[in-house]
C-alpha positions in Angstrom: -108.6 -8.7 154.1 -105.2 -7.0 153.5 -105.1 -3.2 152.6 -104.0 -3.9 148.8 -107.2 -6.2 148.9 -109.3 -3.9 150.3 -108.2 -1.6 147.6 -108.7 -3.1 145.0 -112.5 -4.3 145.9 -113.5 -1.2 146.6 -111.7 0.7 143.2 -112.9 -2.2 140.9 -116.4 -2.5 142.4 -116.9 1.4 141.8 -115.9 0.8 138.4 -118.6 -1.9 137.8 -116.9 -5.0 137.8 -118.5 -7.8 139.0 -117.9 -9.9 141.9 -116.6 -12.6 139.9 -114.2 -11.0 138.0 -112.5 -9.1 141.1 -113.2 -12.6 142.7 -110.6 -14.1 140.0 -108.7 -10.7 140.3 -107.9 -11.5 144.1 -107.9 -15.2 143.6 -110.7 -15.1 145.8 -114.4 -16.7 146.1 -117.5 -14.7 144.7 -118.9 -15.6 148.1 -116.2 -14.1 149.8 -115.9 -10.9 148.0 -120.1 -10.4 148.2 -120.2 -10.9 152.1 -116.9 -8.3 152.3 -119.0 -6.0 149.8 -122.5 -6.4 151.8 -120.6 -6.0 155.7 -118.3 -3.0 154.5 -120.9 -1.0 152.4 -121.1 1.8 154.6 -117.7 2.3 155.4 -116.0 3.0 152.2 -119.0 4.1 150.2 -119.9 1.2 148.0 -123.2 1.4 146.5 -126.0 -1.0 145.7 -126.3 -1.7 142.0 -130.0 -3.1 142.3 -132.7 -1.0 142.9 -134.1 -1.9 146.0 -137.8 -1.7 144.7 -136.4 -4.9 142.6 -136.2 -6.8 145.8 -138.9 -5.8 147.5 -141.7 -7.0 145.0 -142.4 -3.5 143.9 -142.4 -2.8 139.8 -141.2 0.4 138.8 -142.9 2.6 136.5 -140.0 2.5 134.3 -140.4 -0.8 134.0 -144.5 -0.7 133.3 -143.6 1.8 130.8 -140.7 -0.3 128.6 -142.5 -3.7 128.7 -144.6 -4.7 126.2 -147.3 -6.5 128.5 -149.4 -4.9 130.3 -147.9 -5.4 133.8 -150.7 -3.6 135.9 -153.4 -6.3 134.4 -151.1 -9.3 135.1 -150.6 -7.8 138.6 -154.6 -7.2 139.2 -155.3 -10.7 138.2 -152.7 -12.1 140.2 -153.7 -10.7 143.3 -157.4 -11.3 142.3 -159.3 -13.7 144.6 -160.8 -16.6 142.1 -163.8 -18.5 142.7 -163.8 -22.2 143.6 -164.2 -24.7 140.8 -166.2 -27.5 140.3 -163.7 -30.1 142.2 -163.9 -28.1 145.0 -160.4 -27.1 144.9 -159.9 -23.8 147.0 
């Protein structure tokens, strides 16, 4: 990456935009610009937009509190170990 590059990622990527649009900006890939994002984090202070308890399989409580469902029963019966049926099929 050139310095003018590097600049812009990093001031349009604090500002929210997404990778595609400073993709396009750069006349870059999206790939591109994710990879340089992901490897450069660190360095000039970029940081992560998803909630890292979003990737990990763990539901926030803000997120059992705005849905309408009820999250902690769908995750109980989920994880619930069910009998065998009739066909045999364990």
């Amino acid at each position: 990456m050139t310095a003018h590059e590097t600049e812009v990622i990093v001031d349009m990527y604090k500002k929210g935009c997404s990778y595609s649009k400073i993709a396009k900006a750069l006349h870059l890939s999206e790939h591109v610009v994710k990879h340089w994002v992901r490897r450069n984090r660190v360095e000039y202070d970029l940081p992560r937009r998803r909630n890292l308890a979003q990737k990990s399989g763990v539901i926030s409580d803000s997120v059992m509190l705005d849905s309408k469902w009820n999250i902690e029963r769908g995750v109980e019966l989920i994880k619930r170990k069910w009998p065998c049926t009739s066909a045999g099929n364990c």
